[in-house]
N, C-alpha and C positions, 0 to 999 in steps of 0.2 A: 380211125379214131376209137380209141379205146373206151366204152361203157362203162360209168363208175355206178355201177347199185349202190355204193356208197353217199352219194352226193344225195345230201338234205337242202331241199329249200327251208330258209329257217323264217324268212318274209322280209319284208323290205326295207327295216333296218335295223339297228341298235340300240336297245333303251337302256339307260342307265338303272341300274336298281340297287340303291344303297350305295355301298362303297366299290360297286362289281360292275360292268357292262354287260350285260348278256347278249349276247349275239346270235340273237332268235330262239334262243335258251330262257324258260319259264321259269325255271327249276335250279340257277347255277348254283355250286357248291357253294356256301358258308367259308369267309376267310378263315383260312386259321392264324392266329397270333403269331407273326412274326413268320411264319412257313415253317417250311424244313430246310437245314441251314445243307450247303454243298455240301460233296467230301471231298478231300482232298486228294490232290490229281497224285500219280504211279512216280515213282522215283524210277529214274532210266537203268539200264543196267551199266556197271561200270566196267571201262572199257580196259582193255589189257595195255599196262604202260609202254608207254614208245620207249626206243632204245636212246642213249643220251647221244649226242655229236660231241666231238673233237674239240669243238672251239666255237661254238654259239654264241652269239651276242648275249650279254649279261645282262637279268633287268626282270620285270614280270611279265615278260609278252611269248616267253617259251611257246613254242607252237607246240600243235599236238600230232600225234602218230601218225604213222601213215594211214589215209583214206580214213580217219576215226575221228570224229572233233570230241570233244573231251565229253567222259562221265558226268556223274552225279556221284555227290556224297554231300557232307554238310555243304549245304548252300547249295550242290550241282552246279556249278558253273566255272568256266575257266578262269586264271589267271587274266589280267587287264589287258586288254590284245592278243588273246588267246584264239588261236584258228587253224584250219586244217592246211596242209602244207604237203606238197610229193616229196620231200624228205623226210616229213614226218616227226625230228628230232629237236627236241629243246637243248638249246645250246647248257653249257657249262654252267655261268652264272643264271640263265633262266631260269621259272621255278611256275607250278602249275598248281594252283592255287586245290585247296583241300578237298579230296574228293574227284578231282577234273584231271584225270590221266588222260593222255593220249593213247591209243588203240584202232581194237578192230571195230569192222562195222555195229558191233553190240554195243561199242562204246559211244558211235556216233548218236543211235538212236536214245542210249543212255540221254545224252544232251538234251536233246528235241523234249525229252519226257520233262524233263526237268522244269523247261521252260513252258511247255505243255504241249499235247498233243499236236495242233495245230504249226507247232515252232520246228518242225521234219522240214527238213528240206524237200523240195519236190523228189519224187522216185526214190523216196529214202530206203533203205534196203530192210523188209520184213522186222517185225518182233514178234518172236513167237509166245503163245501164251503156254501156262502149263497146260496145257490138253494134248499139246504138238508132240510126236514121236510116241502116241503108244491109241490103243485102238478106241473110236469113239464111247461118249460113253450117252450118248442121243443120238438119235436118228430122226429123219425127215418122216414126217409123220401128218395123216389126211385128220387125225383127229386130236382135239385140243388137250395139252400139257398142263399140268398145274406145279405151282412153286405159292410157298407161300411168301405172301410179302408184307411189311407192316401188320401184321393179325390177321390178314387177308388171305384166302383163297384164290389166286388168281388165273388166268388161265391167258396159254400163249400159245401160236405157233409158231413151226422151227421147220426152216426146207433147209439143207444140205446138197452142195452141189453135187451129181450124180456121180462123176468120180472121184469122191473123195478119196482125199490121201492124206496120211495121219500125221506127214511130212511138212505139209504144205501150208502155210500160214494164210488164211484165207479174209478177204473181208467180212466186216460186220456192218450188215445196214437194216434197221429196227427202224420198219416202215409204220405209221399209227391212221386208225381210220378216222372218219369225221364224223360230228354226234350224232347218236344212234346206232351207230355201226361194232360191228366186231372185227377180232381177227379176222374168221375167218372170210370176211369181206377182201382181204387186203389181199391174200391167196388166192382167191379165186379171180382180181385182176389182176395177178403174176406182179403184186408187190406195184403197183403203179405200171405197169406194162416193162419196168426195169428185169425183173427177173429172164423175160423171153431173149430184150440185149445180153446181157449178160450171161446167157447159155452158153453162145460160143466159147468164150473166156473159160468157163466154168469155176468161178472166183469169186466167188459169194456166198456165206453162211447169209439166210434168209431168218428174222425173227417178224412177228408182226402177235402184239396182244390186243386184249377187250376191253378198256375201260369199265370202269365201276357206271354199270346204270347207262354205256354207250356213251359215257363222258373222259374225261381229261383233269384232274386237279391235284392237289398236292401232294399225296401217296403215289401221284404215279414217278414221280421221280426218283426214290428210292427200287421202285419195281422196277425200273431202268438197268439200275445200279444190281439188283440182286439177279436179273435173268442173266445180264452180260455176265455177272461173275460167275454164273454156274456153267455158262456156255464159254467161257474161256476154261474152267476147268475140262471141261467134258469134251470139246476139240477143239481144232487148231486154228487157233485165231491171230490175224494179224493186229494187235492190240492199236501200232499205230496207224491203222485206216479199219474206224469204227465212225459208222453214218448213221446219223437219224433226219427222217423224214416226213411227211407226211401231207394231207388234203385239210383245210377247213379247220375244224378242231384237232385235227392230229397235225396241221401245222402250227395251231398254237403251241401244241405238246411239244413240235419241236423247236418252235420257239421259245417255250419255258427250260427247255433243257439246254438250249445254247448258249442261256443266261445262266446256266447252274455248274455244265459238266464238261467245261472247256478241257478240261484237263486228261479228258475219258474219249471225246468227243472230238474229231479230227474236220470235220465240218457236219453242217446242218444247211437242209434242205426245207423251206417253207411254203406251199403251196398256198395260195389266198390265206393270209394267216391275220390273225390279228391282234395287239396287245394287252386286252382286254376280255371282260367274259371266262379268262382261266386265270386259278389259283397258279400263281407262282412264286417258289420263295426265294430269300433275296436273292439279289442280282451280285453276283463279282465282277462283271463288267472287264474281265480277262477278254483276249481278242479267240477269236475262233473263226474259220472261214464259214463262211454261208454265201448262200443264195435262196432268193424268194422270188415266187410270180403271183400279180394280181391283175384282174380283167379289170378294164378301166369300165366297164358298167354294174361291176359287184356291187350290189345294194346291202349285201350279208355283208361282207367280210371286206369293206370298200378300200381302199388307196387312204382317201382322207375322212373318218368317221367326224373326227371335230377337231376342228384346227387347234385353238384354243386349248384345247388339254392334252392335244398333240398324240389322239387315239387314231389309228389306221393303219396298213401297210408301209406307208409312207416313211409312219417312223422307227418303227425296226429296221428298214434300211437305213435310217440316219442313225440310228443306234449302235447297228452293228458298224457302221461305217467310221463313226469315231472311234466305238473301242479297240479297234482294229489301225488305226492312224492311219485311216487314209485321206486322202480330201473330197469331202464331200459336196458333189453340183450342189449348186442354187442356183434355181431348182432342179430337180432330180428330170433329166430327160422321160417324159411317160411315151405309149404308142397316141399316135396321133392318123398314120393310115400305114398298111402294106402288115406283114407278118410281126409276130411277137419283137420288141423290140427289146434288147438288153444290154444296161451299164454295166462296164465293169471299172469301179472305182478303179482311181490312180491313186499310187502313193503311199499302198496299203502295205504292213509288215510284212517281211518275209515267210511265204506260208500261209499268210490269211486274207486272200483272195476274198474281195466281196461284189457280188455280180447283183444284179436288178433288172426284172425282168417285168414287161407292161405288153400283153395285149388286148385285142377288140374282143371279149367277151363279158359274160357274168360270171357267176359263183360255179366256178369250174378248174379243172387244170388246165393248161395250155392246150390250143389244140393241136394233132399229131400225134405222133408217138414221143416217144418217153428219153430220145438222143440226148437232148440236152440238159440233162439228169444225169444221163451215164457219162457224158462227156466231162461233167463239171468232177465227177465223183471221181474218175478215172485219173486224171490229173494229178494226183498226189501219189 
């Protein structure tokens, strides 16, 4: 069982304050007006055109290249029954709608971006960021980095897997701690205990920052947006499997974020999280895959804070569940005895797996190690 120094009792429950809940927070940040609005997700790369056939069915459903499902360009998206085919060829009269060639693998993942990160098909083949093919330009480091973000001074950590290679398109997973806490809290439990799985592999860029004041609110989402982009500069990232996670209030973070950066954000992880208590700005309501665990004795951060206004764990599940199209229980299966118990919606988009996780604990992570984190994460 891994020790979280991180883990704040915050007391035994939720009091509404104002327009906000705080979630054993005295102190939560001041709404701001309207938030900070998303940014808008990566256009995919376009794919190299497929070679034309002989005599192709006439029409707009031309399929696309071999092993490539079509680009991005205006709109990124294929022709009207546009799909990937072992011949690969749009017939004669077929026609692939503006921007959507048929191609190579660069082509495929072009698609996925289009539609958003999440929309990869499973084991979708790397994209590499500009960082990839020439020599880092950060290193793993025991002491804390700054970038500045929104006027801010901010400060983060950055592990690198020990054999890097400049080649190598590597995950992105921007672990966040719970209030009070800092980075390097998150480092010195190997990232939730995920970094020590993950050695074997060695396929992981590791980030994890500080909140302002040991909190989570609406500058942190840009600071999201501007570390990834320096660390996709600086090395080799695989753009589409970038994960955020986190415990407590760093799973609100990543709850705030899977409502913002679907587009950046290829799944999100939320440890007792809960909808309330953090600034978030608006919602897109795009699907994204996630999973979350909550202990069905969480008095902090509970399953169901208040029916009624529909504040708890409970319904980010049901949140992510719809935007995601899957169908969702009523009621959502919780643990009732034996080990952590976890749904995994049916029905849900291709790509956006949405799992739910209930055990016998309080304001904690699961107990165990950290497998099933890396299994969910591994999966794409």
């Amino acid at each position: 069982m891994i020790s979280y120094r991180l883990l704040v009792q915050l007391g035994t429950s939720c009091l509404i304050i104002g327009a906000v809940a705080a979630c054993g927070s005295d102190n939560p940040d001041a709404i701001s007006a309207g938030g900070t609005s998303g940014v808008a997700g990566r256009s995919g790369t376009t794919g190299t055109s497929g070679t034309t056939g002989a005599s192709g069915t006439t029409g707009t459903s031309g399929a696309t290249g071999t092993s490539g499902a079509a680009g991005t360009g205006t709109g990124g998206a294929t022709s009207t029954g546009g799909s990937v085919s072992s011949g690969g060829q749009p017939g004669t009269g077929g026609s692939v709608s503006s921007g959507g060639r048929g191609g190579s693998d660069a082509g495929a993942a072009g698609t996925a971006a289009a539609a958003g990160v999440g929309g990869y098909p499973l084991m979708n083949p790397p994209l590499p960021s500009a960082g990839c093919g020439k020599p880092a330009g950060v290193t793993t480091s025991s002491m804390y980095r700054t970038i500045m973000s929104s006027g801010d001074q901010r400060q983060y950590m950055i592990t690198l897997p020990s054999n890097y290679d400049m080649n190598k398109p590597y995950r992105f997973i921007y672990a966040s701690h719970g209030q009070g806490g800092e980075g390097s809290d998150i480092t010195k439990e190997k990232y939730y205990g995920i970094q020590s799985i993950a050695a074997a592999a060695d396929s992981v860029i590791f980030v994890a920052a500080s909140g302002l004041g040991g909190i989570w609110g609406l500058k942190d989402v840009p600071l999201f947006d501007d570390i990834l982009a320096f660390v996709e500069q600086n090395a080799c990232v695989d753009k589409s499997r970038v994960f955020a996670l986190g415990f407590s209030f760093g799973g609100m973070y990543s709850y705030s974020l899977s409502m913002t950066r679907q587009k950046t954000i290829r799944a999100g992880i939320g440890m007792s999280p809960a909808n309330y208590a953090i600034q978030i700005p608006p919602k897109t309501h795009d699907p994204i895959a996630w999973m979350q665990s909550t202990g069905m004795s969480d008095h902090t951060c509970p399953w169901v804070n208040d029916e009624a206004k529909m504040t708890g764990s409970k319904f980010i599940a049901i949140e992510h569940g719809t935007d995601n199209g899957c169908t969702v229980p009523n009621p959502i299966p919780t643990w009732t005895s034996g080990g952590m118990l976890c749904n995994d919606f049916a029905g849900c988009k291709p790509g956006f797996p949405t799992r739910v996780c209930t055990f016998n604990g309080a304001h904690s992570p699961p107990p165990g190690d950290s497998n099933w984190m890396w299994a969910f994460i591994t999966q794409f």
